[in-house]
C-alpha positions in Angstrom: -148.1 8.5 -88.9 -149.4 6.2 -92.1 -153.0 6.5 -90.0 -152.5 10.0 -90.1 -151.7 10.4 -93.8 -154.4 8.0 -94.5 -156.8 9.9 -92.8 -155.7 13.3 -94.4 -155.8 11.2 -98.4 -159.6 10.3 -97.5 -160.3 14.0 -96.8 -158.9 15.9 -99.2 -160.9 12.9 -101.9 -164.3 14.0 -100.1 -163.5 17.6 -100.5 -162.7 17.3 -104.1 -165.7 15.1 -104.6 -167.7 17.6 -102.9 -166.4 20.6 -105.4 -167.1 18.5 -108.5 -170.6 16.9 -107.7 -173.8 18.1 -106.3 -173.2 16.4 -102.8 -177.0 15.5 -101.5 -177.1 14.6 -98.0 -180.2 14.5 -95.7 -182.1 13.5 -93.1 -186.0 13.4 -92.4 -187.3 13.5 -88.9 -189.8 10.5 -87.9 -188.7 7.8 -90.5 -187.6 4.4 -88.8 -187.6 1.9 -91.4 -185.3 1.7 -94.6 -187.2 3.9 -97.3 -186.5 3.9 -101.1 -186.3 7.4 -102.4 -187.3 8.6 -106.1 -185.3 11.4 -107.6 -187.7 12.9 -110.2 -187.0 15.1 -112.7 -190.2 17.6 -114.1 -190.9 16.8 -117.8 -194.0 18.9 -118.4 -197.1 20.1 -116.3 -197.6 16.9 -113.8 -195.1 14.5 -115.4 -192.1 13.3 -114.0 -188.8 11.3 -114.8 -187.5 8.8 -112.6 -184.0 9.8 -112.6 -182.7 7.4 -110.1 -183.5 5.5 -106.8 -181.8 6.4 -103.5 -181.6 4.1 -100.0 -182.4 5.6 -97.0 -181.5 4.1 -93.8 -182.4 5.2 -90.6 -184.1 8.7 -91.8 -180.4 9.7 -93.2 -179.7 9.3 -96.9 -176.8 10.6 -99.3 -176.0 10.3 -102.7 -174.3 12.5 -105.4 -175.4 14.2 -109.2 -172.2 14.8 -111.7 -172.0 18.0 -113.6 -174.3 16.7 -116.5 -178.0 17.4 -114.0 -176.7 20.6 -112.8 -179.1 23.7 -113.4 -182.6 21.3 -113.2 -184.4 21.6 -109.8 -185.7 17.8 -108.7 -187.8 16.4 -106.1 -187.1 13.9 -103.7 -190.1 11.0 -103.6 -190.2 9.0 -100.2 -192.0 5.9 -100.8 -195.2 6.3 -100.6 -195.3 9.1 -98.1 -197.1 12.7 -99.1 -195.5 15.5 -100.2 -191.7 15.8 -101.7 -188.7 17.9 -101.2 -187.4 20.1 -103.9 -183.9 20.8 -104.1 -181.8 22.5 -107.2 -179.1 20.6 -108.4 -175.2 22.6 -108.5 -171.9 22.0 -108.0 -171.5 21.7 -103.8 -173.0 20.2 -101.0 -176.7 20.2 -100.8 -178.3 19.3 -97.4 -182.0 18.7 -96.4 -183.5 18.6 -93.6 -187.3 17.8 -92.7 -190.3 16.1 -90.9 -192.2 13.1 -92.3 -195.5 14.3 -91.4 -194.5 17.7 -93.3 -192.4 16.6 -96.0 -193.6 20.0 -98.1 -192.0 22.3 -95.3 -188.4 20.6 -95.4 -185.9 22.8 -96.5 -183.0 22.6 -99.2 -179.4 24.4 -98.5 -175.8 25.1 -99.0 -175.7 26.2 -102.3 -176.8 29.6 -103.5 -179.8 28.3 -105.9 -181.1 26.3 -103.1 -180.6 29.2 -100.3 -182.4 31.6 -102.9 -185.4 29.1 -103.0 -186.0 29.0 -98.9 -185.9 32.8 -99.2 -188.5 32.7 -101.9 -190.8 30.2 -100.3 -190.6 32.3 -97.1 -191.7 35.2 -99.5 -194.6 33.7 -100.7 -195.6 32.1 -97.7 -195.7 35.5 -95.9 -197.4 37.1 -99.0 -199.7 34.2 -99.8 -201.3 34.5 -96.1 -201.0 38.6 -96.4 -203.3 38.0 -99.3 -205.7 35.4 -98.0 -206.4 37.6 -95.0 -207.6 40.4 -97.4 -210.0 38.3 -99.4 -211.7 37.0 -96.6 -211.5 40.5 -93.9 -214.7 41.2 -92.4 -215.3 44.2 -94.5 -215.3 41.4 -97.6 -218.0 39.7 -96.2 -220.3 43.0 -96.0 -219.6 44.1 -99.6 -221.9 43.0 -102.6 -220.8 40.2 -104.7 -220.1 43.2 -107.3 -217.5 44.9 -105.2 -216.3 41.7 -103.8 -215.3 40.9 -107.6 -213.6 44.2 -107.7 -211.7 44.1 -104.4 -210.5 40.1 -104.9 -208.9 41.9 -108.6 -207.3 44.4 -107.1 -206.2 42.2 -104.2 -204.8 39.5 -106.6 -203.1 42.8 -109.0 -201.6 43.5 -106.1 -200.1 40.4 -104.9 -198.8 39.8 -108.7 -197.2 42.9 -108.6 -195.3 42.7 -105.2 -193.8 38.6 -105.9 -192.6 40.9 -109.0 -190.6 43.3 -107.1 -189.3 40.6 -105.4 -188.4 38.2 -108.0 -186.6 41.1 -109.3 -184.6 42.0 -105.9 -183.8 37.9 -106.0 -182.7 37.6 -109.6 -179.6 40.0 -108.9 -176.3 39.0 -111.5 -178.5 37.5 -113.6 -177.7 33.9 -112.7 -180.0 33.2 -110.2 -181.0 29.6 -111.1 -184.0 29.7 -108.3 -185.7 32.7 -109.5 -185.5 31.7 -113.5 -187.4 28.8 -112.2 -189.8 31.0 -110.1 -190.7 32.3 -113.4 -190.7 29.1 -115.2 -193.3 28.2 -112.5 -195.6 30.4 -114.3 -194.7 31.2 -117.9 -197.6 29.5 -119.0 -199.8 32.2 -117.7 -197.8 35.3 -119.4 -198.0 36.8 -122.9 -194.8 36.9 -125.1 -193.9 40.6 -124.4 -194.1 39.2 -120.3 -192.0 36.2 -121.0 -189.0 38.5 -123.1 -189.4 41.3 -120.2 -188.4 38.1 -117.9 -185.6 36.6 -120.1 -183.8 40.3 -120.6 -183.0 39.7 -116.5 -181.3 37.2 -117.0 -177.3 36.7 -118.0 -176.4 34.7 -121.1 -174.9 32.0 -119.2 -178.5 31.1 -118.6 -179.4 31.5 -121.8 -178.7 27.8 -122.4 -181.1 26.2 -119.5 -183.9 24.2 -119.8 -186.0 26.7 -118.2 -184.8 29.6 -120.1 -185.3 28.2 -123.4 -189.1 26.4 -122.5 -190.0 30.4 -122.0 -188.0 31.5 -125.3 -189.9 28.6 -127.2 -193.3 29.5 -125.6 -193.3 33.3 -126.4 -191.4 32.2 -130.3 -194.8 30.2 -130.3 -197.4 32.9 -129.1 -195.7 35.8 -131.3 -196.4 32.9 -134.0 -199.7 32.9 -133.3 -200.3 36.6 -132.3 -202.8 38.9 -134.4 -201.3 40.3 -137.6 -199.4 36.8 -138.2 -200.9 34.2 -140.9 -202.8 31.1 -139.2 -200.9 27.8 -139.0 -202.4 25.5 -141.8 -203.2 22.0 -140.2 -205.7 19.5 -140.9 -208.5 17.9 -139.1 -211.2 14.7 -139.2 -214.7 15.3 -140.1 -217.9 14.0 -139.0 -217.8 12.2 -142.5 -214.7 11.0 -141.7 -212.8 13.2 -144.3 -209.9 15.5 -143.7 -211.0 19.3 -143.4 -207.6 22.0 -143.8 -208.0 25.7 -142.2 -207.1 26.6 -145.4 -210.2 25.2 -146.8 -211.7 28.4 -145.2 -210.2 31.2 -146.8 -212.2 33.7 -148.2 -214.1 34.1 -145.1 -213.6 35.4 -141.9 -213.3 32.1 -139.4 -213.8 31.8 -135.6 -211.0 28.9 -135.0 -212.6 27.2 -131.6 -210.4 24.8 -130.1 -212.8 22.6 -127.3 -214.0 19.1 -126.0 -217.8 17.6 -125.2 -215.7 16.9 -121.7 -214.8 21.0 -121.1 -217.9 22.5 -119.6 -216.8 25.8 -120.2 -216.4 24.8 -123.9 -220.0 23.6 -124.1 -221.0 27.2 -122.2 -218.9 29.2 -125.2 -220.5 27.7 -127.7 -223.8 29.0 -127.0 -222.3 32.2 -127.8 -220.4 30.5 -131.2 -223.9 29.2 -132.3 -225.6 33.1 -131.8 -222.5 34.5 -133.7 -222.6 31.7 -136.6 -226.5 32.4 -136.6 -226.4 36.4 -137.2 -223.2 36.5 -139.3 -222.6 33.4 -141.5 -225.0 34.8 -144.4 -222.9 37.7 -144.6 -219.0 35.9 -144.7 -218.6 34.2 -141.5 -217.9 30.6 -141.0 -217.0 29.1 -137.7 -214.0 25.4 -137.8 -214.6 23.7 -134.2 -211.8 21.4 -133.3 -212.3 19.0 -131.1 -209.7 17.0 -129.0 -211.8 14.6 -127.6 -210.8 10.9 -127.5 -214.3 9.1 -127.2 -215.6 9.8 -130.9 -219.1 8.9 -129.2 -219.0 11.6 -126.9 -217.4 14.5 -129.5 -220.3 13.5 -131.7 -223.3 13.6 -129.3 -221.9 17.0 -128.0 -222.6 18.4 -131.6 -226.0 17.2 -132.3 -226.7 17.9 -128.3 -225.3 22.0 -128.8 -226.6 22.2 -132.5 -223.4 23.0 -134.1 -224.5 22.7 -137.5 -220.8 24.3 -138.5 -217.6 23.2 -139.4 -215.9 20.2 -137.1 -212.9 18.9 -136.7 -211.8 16.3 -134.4 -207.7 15.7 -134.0 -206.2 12.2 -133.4 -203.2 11.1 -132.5 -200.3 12.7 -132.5 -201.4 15.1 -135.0 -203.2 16.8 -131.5 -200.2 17.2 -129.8 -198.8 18.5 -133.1 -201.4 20.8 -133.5 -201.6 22.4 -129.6 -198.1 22.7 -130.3 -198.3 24.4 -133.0 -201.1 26.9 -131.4 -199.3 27.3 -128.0 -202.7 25.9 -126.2 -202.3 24.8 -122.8 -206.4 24.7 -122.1 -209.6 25.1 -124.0 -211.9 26.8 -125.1 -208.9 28.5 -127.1 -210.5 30.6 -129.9 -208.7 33.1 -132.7 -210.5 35.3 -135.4 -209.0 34.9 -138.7 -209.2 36.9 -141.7 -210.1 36.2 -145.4 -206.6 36.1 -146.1 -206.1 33.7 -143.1 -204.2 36.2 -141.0 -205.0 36.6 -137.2 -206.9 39.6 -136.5 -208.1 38.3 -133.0 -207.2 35.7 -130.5 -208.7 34.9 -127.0 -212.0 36.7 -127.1 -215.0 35.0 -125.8 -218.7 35.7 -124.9 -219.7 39.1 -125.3 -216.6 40.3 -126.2 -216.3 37.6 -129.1 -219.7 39.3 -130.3 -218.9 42.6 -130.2 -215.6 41.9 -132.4 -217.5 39.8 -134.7 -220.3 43.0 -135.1 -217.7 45.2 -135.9 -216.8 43.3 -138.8 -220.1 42.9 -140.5 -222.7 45.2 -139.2 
């Protein structure tokens, strides 16, 4: 009878546990020997947080997360092998299950934001090979380059649009933790209005994630930023080695040109920045290039090689970060249009485009 009711006690302790942890418990197919496993957390773009180690003996591992990592997805590091399993971390049992030699394609479950993911990654895997077999069809190959161009935009518009319907079908309630991270995935590459068109699907009991507020901060930044809004003031190094401020430049009209000797598209741009400066600096237009390069060598050889005889800029230390920050730039060339007044009147034109708003001004 005491086995009995001892039994029972260690039960109803792992059921509780279970409620009031996230319960992970897995086991990968093909690993013999003890492995140590890295639970990482995302910080930003490709960096990641160690947020603790996990043993694994025999392929099977276990461990739990309290309430205070709940509503983060993490990735599961096994030694040194490639490819990691991404799981989302809530209040239940979370099991995965998997191959060594296709770690990528092991699946997460239990719970409803890790259910909602496999359904997801089905989604895309389905629409991701519907898509590939449509860019390279046989009647792609017998088109001109021209309408291949054309075909590949409509095939990519197309794709966009249907992972849209379905993110919308997945985010149901409004508390789907997987799909606000779906979008999270991506926010980078949408405008403010797309990012607020997101956020208004989801419920306010969201409204307090990490994900939800990196998108709420990223559009706050590119409305900042956006034309009719004044140009943040920051400062910059010169070739001199004095300090340059944008606001130095009012009174003109200023192509701001965010770039690096390193980015070759950069280098391609300002061929175009050089024509513009040429044709329209005698009649009020000056040009600030900022440069984020870290060999000083390299930025300064890029200018004499290009012949930017204009205003540059170089930022260093954490007055870069400050500054990108401050501009919402996640790659370069980044380029605005500011007014005499310093207000934004264009942001993200280049080439031809950047020359025909620039000839609309002056000629």
């Amino acid at each position: 009878m005491k086995g009995l009711l001892g039994i029972w006690l260690v039960i109803c302790v792992c059921a509780c546990t279970s409620k009031d942890v996230c319960h992970v418990q897995g086991r990968i197919e093909g690993i013999k020997d003890d492995v140590e496993i890295a639970v990482l957390r995302q910080v930003a773009g490709f960096q990641y947080d160690t947020v603790m180690n996990v043993s694994m003996q025999g392929g099977q591992f276990q461990f739990d997360l309290p309430g205070e990592y709940y509503g983060e997805a993490y990735e599961l590091q096994f030694g040194n092998l490639p490819g990691r399993v991404l799981f989302f971390a809530e209040k239940g049992n979370v099991q995965v299950r998997g191959h060594m030699d296709s770690l990528f394609f092991s699946r997460a479950s239990g719970t409803r934001g890790n259910d909602e993911w496999q359904s997801y990654q089905r989604f895309t895997k389905v629409l991701s090979e519907k898509r590939e077999n449509a860019m390279f069809a046989p009647k792609m190959r017998e088109a001109s380059e021209e309408e291949q161009m054309a075909r590949r935009k409509v095939i990519m518009q197309e794709y966009e649009e249907e992972l849209l319907r379905f993110q919308d079908q997945l985010v149901g309630d409004g508390n789907s933790l997987a799909t606000l991270y779906s979008y999270w995935k991506r926010y980078l590459n949408m405008d403010a209005d797309e990012i607020y068109s997101v956020l208004k699907k989801f419920d306010q009991q969201l409204a307090g994630n990490r994900y939800y507020l990196d998108m709420k901060n990223r559009a706050e930044t590119l409305t900042r930023v956006a034309p009719g809004s004044m140009a943040p003031v920051f400062t910059a190094i010169t070739l001199e080695g004095d300090t340059i401020s944008l606001a130095d430049l009012r009174g003109k009209y200023v192509i701001l040109d965010f770039w690096a000797s390193w980015c070759m598209p950069c280098r391609a741009e300002s061929v175009h920045v050089k024509e513009i400066y040429q044709k329209f600096h005698e009649k009020g237009l000056d040009v600030f290039s900022v440069s984020s390069d870290k060999d000083e060598q390299a930025w300064r050889k890029a200018i004499e090689d290009d012949g930017m005889v204009w205003n540059q800029g170089i930022l260093r230390g954490k007055n870069k970060k400050h500054v990108y920050e401050l501009y919402g730039i996640v790659g370069i060339p980044a380029i605005w249009v500011i007014d005499p007044d310093g207000k934004i009147i264009a942001k993200g034109l280049r080439g031809e485009k950047l020359k025909d708003f620039c000839s609309q001004l002056f000629d």
